[in-house]
C-alpha positions as CSV (number, residue, x, y, z in Angstrom):
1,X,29.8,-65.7,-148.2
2,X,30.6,-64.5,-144.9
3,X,28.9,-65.5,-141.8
4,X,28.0,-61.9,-139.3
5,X,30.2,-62.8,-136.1
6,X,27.4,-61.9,-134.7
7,X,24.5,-64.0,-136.0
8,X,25.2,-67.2,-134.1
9,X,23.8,-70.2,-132.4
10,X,22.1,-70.2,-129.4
11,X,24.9,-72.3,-127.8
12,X,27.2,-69.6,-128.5
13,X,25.0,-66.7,-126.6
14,X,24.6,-69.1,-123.8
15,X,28.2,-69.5,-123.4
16,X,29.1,-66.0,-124.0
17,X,26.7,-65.2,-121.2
18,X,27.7,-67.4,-118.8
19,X,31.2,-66.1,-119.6
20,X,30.5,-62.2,-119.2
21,X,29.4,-63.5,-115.0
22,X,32.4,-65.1,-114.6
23,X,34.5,-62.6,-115.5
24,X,32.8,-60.4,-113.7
25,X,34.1,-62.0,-110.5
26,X,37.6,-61.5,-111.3
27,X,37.2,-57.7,-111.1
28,X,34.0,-57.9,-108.7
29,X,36.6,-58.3,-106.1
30,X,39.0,-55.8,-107.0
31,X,37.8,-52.8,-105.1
32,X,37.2,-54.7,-102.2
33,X,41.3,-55.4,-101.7
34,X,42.0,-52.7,-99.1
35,X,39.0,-52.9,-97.2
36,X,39.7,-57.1,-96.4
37,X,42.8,-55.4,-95.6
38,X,41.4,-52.8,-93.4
39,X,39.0,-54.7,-91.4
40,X,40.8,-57.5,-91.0
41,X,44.2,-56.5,-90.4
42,X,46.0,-57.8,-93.2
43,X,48.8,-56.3,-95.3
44,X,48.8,-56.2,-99.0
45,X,51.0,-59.6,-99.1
46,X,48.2,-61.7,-97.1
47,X,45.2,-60.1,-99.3
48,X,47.1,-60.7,-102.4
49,X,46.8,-64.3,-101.3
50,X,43.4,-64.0,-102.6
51,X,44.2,-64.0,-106.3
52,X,47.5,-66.3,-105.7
53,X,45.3,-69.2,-104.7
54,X,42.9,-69.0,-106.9
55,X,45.2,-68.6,-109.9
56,X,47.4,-71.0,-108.8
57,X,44.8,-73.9,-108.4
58,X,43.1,-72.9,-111.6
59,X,46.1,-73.2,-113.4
60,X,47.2,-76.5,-112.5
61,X,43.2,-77.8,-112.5
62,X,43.5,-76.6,-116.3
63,X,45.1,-79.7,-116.7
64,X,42.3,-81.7,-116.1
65,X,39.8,-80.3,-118.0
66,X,39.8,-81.6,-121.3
67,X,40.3,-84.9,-119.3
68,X,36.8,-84.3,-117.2
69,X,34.9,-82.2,-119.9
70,X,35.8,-85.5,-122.7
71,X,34.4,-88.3,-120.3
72,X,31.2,-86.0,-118.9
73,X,30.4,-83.6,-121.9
74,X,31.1,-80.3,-122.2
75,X,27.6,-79.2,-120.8
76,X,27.6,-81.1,-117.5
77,X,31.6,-79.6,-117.3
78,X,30.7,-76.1,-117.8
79,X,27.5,-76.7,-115.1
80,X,29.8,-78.6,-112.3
81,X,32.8,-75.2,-112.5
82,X,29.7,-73.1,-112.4
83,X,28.6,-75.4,-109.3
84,X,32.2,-74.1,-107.6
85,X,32.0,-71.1,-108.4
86,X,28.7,-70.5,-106.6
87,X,30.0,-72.2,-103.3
88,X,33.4,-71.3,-103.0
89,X,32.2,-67.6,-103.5
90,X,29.0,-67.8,-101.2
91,X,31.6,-69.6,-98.4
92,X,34.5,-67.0,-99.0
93,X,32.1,-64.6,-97.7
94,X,31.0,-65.7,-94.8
95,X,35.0,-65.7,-93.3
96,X,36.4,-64.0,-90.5
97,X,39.9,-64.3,-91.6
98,X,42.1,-64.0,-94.3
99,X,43.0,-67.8,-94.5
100,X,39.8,-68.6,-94.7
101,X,38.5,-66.4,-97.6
102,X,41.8,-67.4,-99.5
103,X,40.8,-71.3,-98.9
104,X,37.2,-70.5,-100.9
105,X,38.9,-68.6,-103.7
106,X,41.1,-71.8,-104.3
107,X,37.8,-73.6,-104.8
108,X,36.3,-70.8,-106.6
109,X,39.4,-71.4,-108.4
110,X,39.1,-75.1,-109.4
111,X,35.3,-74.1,-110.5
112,X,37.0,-71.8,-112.9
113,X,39.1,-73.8,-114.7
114,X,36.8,-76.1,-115.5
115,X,34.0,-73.4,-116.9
116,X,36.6,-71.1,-118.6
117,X,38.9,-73.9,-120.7
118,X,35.8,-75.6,-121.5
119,X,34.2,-72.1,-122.6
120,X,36.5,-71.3,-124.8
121,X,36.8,-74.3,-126.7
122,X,33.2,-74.3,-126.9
123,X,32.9,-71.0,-128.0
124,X,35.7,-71.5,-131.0
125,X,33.9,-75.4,-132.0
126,X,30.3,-74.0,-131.8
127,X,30.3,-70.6,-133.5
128,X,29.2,-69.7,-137.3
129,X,31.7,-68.1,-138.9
130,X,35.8,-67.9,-138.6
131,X,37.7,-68.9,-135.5
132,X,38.7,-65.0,-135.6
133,X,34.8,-64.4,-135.0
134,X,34.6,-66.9,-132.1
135,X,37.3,-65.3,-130.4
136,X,36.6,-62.0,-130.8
137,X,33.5,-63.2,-129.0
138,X,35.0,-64.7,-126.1
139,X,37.1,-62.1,-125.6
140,X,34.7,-59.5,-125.8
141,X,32.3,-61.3,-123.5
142,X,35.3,-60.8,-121.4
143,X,35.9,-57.2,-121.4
144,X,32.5,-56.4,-121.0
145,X,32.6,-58.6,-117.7
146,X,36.0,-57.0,-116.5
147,X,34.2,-54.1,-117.0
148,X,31.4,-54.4,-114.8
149,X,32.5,-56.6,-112.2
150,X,34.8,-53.7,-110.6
151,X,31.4,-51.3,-110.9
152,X,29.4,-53.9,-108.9
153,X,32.0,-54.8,-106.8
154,X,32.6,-51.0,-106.0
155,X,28.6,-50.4,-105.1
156,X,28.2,-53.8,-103.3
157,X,31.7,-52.9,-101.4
158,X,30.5,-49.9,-100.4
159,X,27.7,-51.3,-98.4
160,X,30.3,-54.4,-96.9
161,X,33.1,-56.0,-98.1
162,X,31.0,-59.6,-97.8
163,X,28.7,-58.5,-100.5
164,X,30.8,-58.9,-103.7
165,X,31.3,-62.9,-103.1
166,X,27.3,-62.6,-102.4
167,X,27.1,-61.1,-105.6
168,X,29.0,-63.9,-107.6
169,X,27.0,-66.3,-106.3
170,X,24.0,-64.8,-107.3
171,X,25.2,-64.1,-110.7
172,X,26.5,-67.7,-110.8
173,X,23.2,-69.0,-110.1
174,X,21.8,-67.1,-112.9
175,X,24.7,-68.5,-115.4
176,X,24.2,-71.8,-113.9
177,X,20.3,-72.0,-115.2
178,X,20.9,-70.2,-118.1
179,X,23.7,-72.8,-119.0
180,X,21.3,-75.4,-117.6
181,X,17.7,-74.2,-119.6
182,X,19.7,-73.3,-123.3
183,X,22.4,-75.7,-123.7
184,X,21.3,-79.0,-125.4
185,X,22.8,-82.8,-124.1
186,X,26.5,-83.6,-124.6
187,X,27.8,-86.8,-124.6
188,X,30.9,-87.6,-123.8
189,X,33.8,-87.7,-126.4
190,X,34.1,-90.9,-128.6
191,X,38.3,-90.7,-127.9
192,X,38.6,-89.1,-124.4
193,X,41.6,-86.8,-124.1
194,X,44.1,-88.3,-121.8
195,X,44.9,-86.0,-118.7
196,X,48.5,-85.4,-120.2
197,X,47.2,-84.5,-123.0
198,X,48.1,-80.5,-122.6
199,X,51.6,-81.5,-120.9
200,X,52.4,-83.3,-123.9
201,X,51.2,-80.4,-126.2
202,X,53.4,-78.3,-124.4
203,X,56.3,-80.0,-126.6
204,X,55.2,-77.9,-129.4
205,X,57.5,-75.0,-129.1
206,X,55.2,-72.2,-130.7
207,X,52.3,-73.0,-127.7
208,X,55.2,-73.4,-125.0
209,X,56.6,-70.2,-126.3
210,X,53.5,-68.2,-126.4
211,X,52.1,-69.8,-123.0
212,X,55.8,-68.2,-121.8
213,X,54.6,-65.1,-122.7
214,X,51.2,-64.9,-121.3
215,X,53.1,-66.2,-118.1
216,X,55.7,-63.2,-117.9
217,X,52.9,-60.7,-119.3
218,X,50.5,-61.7,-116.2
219,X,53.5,-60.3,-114.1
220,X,52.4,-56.5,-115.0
221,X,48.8,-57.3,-115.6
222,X,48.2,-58.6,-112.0
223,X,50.2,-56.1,-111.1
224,X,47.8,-53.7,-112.2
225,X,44.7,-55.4,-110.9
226,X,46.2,-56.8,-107.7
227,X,48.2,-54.2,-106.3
228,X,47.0,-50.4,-107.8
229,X,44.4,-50.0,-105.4
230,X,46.6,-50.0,-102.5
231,X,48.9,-46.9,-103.5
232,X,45.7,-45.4,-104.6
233,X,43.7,-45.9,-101.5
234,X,40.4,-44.9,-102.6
235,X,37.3,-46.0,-101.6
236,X,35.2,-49.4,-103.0
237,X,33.4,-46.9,-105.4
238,X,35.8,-45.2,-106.4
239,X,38.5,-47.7,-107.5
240,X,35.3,-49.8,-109.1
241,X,34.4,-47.0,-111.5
242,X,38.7,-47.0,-112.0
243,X,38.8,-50.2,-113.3
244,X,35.0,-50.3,-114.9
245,X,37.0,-47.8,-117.3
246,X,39.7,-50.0,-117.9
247,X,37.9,-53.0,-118.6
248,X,35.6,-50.9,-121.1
249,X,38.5,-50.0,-123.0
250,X,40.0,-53.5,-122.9
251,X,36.1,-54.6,-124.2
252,X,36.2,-52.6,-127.1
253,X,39.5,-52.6,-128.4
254,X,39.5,-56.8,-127.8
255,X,36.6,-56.5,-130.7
256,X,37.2,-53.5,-132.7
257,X,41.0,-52.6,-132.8
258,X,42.6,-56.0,-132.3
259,X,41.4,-57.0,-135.6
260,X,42.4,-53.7,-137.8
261,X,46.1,-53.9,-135.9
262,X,46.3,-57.5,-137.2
263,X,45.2,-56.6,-140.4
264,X,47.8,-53.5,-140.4
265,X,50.5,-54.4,-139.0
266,X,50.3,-58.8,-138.2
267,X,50.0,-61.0,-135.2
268,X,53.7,-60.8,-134.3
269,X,54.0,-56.9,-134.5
270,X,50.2,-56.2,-132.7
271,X,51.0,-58.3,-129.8
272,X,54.9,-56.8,-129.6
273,X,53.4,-53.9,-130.2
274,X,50.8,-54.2,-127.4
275,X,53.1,-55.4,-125.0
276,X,55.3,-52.7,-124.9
277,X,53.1,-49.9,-124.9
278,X,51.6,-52.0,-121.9
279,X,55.5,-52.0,-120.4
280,X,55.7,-48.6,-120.8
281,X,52.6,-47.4,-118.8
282,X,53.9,-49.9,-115.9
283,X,57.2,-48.0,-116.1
284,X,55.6,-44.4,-115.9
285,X,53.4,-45.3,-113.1
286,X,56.5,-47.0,-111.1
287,X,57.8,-43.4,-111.4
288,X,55.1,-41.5,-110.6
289,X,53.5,-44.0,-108.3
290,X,52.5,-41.3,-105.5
291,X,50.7,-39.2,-108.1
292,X,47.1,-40.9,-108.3
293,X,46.1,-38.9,-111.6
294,X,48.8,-40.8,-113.2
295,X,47.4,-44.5,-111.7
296,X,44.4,-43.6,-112.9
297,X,45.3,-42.5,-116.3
298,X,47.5,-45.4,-116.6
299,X,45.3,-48.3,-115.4
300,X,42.5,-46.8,-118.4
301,X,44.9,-46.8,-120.9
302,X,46.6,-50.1,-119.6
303,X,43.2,-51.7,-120.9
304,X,43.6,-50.1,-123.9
305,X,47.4,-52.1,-124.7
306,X,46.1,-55.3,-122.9
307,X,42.5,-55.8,-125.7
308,X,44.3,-55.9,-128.6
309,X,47.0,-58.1,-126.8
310,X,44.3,-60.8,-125.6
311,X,42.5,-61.0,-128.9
312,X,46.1,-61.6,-131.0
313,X,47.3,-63.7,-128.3
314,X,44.3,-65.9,-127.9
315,X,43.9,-66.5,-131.6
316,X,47.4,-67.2,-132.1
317,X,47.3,-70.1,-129.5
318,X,43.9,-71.7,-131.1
319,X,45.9,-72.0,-134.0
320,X,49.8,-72.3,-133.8
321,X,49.8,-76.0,-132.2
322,X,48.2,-79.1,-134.0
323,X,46.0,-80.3,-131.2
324,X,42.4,-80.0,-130.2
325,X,41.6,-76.9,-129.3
326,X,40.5,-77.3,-125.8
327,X,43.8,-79.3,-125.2
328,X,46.0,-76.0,-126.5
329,X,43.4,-73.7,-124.1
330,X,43.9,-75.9,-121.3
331,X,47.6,-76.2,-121.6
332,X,48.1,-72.9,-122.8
333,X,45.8,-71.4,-119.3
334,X,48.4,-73.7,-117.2
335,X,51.5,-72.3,-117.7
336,X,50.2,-68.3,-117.8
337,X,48.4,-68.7,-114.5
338,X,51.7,-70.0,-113.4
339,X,52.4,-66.1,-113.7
340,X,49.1,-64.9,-112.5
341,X,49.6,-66.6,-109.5
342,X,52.5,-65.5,-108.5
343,X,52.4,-62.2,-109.5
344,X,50.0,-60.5,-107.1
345,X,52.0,-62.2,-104.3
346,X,55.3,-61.1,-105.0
347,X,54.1,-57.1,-105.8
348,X,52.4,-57.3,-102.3
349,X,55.4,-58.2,-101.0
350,X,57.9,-55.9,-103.0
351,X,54.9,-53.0,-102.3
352,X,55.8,-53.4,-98.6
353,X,59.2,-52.0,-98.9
354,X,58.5,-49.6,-102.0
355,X,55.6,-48.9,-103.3
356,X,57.5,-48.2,-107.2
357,X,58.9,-51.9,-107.0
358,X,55.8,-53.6,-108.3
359,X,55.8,-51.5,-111.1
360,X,59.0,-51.8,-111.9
361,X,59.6,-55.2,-112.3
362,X,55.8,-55.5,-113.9
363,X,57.1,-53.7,-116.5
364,X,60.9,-55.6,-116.8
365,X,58.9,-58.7,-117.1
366,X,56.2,-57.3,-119.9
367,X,59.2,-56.4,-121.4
368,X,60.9,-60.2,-121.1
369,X,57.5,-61.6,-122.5
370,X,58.0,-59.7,-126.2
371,X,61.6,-60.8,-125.9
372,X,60.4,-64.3,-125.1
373,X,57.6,-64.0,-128.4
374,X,60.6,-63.0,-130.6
375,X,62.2,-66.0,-130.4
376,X,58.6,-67.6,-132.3
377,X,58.1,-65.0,-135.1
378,X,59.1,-67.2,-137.6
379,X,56.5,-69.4,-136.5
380,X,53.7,-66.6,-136.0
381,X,54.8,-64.7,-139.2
382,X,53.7,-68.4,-141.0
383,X,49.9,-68.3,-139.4
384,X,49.2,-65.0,-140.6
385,X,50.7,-65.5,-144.9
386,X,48.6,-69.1,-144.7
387,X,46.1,-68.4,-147.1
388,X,42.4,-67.4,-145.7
389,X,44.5,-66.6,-141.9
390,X,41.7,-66.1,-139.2
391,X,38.6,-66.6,-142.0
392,X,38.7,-70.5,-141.9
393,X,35.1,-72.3,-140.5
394,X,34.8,-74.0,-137.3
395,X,32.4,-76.4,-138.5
396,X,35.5,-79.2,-139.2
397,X,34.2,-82.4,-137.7
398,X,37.4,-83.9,-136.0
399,X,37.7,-80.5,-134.5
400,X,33.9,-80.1,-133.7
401,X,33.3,-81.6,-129.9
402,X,29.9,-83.2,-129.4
403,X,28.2,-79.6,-128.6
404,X,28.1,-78.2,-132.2
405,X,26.4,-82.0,-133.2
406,X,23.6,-81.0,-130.5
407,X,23.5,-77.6,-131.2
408,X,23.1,-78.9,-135.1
């Protein structure tokens, strides 16, 4: 019999709450871009540096948090990135300059790796049901904090551009005794994961190969977050309730089409599929970059191609490479941020001598990405005719980390 995805532990609603407030402050920020910009005199280029550092450090801290989270337990893991979180937010703003708010976001940064890699492989070990039910989970837990953050982040922007980071502290906090009240003890792994333990997985060519993809795919999706509200040039409120729509479509297609696409059409042709239609928005709106109806059309509908994308893509790498799933998260989150940080640098900087540019090569490099997945259909094709795809339990016990034994 079935398990409902969503009659689940306790563990698993603490998580998933703790994750909807963290990703939150991704988008929280978002409508605040041009204002930094404004008041501080900075171009687009030196307030994209805002997502390139703390990408760039949470992608290479991924790396060391299967190491941290096996020797500490996953609880006191998830509680020291929430920790981060809360100062490098509350510090980033209270700056005066660029440089300084960019320095906190790199901390900010650092806190995230540690709570997200560990919350997703808590998620998947802890949850009743299928490892398609634990991800749909996570992932909607993080549409519906895309969603909101840019809504917040638009009202709190509107009264200063200080008050977003205020407001992910806050939320932090919350998170942080929430996480602290309804999570039970874990105790360290009995085998600690070795810190290159996700490099090492990385020799698997189906998690390399997808982790290329999400790298090249980040290209056009920080594109979209990082750089759209500077051709638009809208106010805080405005560009929130923009990108509260897109992360509301991105929510409920992550839960509710991802799954009927697999089931239709498979893994390999949903994400393809995805993918492109995501390429071809980023192409119309390089062409018609000065119209704002058609940014604003395209960044809803954007969210729409980039759900069902996150769900496939995230379900394929819990499951293509035989490691522990918080190792294939962790290595997985490395090399894609690799491409989240560098992304909303580089369309800052091609935005400063055309605005089209960023859009342009967004969409070239969404494009690369399916080209990239190609090359591993054989071994996608394979995960979804293995008999019971998506339905197996995540109750195994040399998968299970100590969390589901104290949630048990």
């Amino acid at each position: 019999m079935t398990t409902p995805m969503w009659r689940q532990p306790k563990t698993v609603w603490s998580i998933a709450f703790a994750c909807v407030i963290s990703f939150m402050g991704i988008g929280l920020v978002d409508p605040i871009l041009k204002p930094i910009a404004d008041e501080l005199g900075a171009g687009p280029s030196q307030v994209s540096l805002l997502f390139t550092s703390y990408l760039a450090v949470m992608g290479v801290a991924m790396l060391g948090t299967g190491w941290v989270s096996s020797r500490v337990g996953a609880k006191r893991t998830l509680l020291l990135g929430l920790a981060l979180i809360i100062v490098g937010a509350a510090l980033a703003g209270r700056q005066d300059t660029v440089g300084g708010i960019v320095a906190f976001r790199a901390l900010w940064g650092l806190g995230n790796a540690l709570f997200i890699a560990t919350a997703l492989a808590t998620i998947v070990n802890a949850a009743s049901g299928s490892v398609k039910q634990a991800i749909i989970l996570y992932e909607a837990a993080l549409g519906v904090g895309i969603a909101t953050g840019p809504l917040l982040g638009g009202w709190l922007g509107g009264i200063s551009w200080r008050w977003p980071f205020y407001g992910v502290a806050v939320l932090m906090a919350i998170a942080f005794i929430a996480t602290t009240t309804t999570l039970p003890k874990t105790p360290p792994a009995a085998q600690p994961t070795s810190i290159s333990a996700p490099l090492r997985a990385l020799g698997h060519r189906g998690l390399l190969t997808v982790g290329i993809t999400a790298l090249l795919y980040n290209f056009g999706f920080f594109t979209l977050l990082a750089f759209t509200p500077f051709p638009l040039a809208m106010g805080a409120h405005q560009i929130g309730f923009i990108f509260f729509g897109w992360g509301l479509l991105l929510a409920i297609t992550s839960v509710f089409v991802a799954p009927m696409v697999q089931r239709r059409f498979g893994t390999m042709a949903g994400i393809s599929g995805a993918l492109l239609g995501f390429a071809a928005i980023l192409a119309v709106m390089a062409i018609a970059t000065d119209n704002k109806t058609v940014l604003i059309v395209g960044v809803i509908l954007a969210g729409a191609f980039l759900g069902v994308n996150n769900t496939l893509i995230t379900e394929t790498v819990m499951k293509i490479a035989p490691v522990e799933r918080g190792v294939a998260s962790a290595a997985y989150s490395f090399v894609r941020f690799s491409g989240g940080a560098i992304a909303p640098w580089l369309a800052g900087n091609l935005g400063e001598r055309s605005i089209h540019l960023p859009f342009w090569v967004g969409s070239a490099a969404v494009v690369l990405a399916v080209l990239v997945l190609l090359t591993a259909r054989t071994i996608i094709s394979a995960l979804d005719e293995a008999p019971g795809h998506g339905a197996e339990p995540v109750t195994s016990r040399t998968e299970a980390e100590a969390l589901t034994v104290g949630d048990a």
